[in-house]
C-alpha positions as CSV (number, residue, x, y, z in Angstrom):
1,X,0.0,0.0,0.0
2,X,1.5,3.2,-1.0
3,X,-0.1,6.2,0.7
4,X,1.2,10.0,-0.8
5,X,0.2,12.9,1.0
6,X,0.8,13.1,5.2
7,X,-1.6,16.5,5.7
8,X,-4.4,13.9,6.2
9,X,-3.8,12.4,9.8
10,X,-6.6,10.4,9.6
11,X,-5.6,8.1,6.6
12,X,-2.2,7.9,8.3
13,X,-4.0,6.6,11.8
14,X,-6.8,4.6,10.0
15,X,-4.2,2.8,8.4
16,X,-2.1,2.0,11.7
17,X,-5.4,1.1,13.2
18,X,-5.7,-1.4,10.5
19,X,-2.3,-2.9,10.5
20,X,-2.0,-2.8,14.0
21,X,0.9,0.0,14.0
22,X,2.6,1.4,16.9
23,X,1.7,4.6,17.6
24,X,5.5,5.4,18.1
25,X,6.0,4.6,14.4
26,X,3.0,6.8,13.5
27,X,4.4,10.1,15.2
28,X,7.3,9.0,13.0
29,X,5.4,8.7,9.8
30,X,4.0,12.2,10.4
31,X,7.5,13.7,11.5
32,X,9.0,14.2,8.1
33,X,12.7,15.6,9.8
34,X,14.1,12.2,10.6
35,X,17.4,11.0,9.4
36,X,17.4,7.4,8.2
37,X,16.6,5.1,10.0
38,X,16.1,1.2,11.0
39,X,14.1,0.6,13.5
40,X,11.9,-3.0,15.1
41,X,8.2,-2.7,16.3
42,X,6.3,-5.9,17.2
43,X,6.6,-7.9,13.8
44,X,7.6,-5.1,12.0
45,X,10.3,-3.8,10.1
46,X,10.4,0.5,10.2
47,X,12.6,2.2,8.2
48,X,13.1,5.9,6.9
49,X,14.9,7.1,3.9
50,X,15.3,10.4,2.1
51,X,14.4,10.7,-1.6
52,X,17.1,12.7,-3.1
53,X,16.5,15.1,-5.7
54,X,17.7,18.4,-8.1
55,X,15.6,21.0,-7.5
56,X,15.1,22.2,-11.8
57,X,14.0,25.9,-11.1
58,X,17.0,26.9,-8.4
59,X,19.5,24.4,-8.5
60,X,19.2,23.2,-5.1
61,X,18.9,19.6,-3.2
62,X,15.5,18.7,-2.4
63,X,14.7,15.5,-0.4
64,X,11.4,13.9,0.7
65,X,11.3,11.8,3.6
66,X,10.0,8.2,2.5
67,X,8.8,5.6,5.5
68,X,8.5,2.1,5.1
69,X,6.7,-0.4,7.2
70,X,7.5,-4.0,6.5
71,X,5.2,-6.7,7.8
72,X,4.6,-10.1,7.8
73,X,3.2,-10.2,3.4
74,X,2.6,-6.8,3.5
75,X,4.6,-3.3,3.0
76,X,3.2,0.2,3.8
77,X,4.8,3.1,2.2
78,X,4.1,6.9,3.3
79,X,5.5,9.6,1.7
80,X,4.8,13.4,0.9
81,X,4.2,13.7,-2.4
82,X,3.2,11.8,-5.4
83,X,5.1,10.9,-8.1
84,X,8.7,10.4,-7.9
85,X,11.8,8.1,-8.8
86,X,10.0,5.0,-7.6
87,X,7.5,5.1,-10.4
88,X,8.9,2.4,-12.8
89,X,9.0,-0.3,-9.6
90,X,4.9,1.0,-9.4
91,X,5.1,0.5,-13.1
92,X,5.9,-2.9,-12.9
93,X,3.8,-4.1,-10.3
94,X,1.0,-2.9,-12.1
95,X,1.9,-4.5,-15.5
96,X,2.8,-7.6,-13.7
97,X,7.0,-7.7,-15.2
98,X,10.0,-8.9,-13.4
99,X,10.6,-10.4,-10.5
100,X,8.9,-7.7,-8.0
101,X,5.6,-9.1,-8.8
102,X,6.0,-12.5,-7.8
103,X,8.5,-11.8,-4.6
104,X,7.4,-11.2,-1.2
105,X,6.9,-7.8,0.5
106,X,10.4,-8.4,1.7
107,X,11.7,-8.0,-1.8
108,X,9.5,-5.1,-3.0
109,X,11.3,-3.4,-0.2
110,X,14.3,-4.3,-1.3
111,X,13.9,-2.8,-4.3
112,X,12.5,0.2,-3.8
113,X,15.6,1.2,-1.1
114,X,17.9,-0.3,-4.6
115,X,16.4,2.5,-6.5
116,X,16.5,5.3,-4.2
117,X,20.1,4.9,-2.9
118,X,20.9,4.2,-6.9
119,X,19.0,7.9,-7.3
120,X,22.0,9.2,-4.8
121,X,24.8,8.5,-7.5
122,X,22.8,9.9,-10.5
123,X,22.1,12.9,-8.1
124,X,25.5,13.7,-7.3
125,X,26.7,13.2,-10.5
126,X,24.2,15.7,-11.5
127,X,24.8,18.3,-9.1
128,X,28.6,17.9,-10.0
129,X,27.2,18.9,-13.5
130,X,25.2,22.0,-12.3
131,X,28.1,22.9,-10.1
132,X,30.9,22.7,-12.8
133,X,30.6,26.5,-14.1
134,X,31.1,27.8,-11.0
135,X,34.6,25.9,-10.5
136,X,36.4,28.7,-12.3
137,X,35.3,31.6,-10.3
């Protein structure tokens, strides 16, 4: 389940009513200043990243905290906003390709960390890019 948008507390505590969340890991859902994190509840797996990205219009880092709750055959994912790097993994759940679709939720969560620490390298390299003119002055 992939929920976009925290200004809604409700979704966010209706859904750790219905997965049975602590309400620990809910004040961290909703607190979007963490650093990254691992972190056990009950028979669950927690874990916060940052989305990394080049901000087009002033050339800045933007990052977007992303929480993951891993269960037994479920993962919950919370985020911000929609629409971001993790798009082709949604892409091919939906059309059913690659290994994602027939894994566990264990694997789906592997692979959506794989594409946002991957993100980091592409981001750096592009911020190198967008910082080379200035290396002269």
């Amino acid at each position: 389940m992939d929920i976009d948008g925290l200004d809604d507390d409700k979704v966010v505590t209706q859904t750790g009513e219905r997965f049975n969340l602590h309400p620990l890991l809910l004040e961290d859902v909703l607190n979007t200043d963490h650093r990254p994190k691992v972190e056990e509840y009950q028979d669950t797996l927690f874990v916060v990243v940052k989305m990394l990205s080049l901000d087009e219009e002033t050339g800045g880092i933007q990052n977007e905290q992303v929480s993951f709750v891993l269960g037994k055959g479920y993962l919950l994912s919370f985020q911000d906003k929609p629409g971001d790097i993790l798009d082709p993994i949604r892409d091919r759940i939906r059309h059913k390709l690659g290994r994602v679709r027939k894994s566990g939720a264990d694997y789906l969560l592997y692979a959506l960390l794989d594409v946002i620490v991957d993100n980091y390298f592409l981001s750096s390299r592009n911020w190198a890019s967008a910082l080379r003119p200035w290396n002269g002055k």
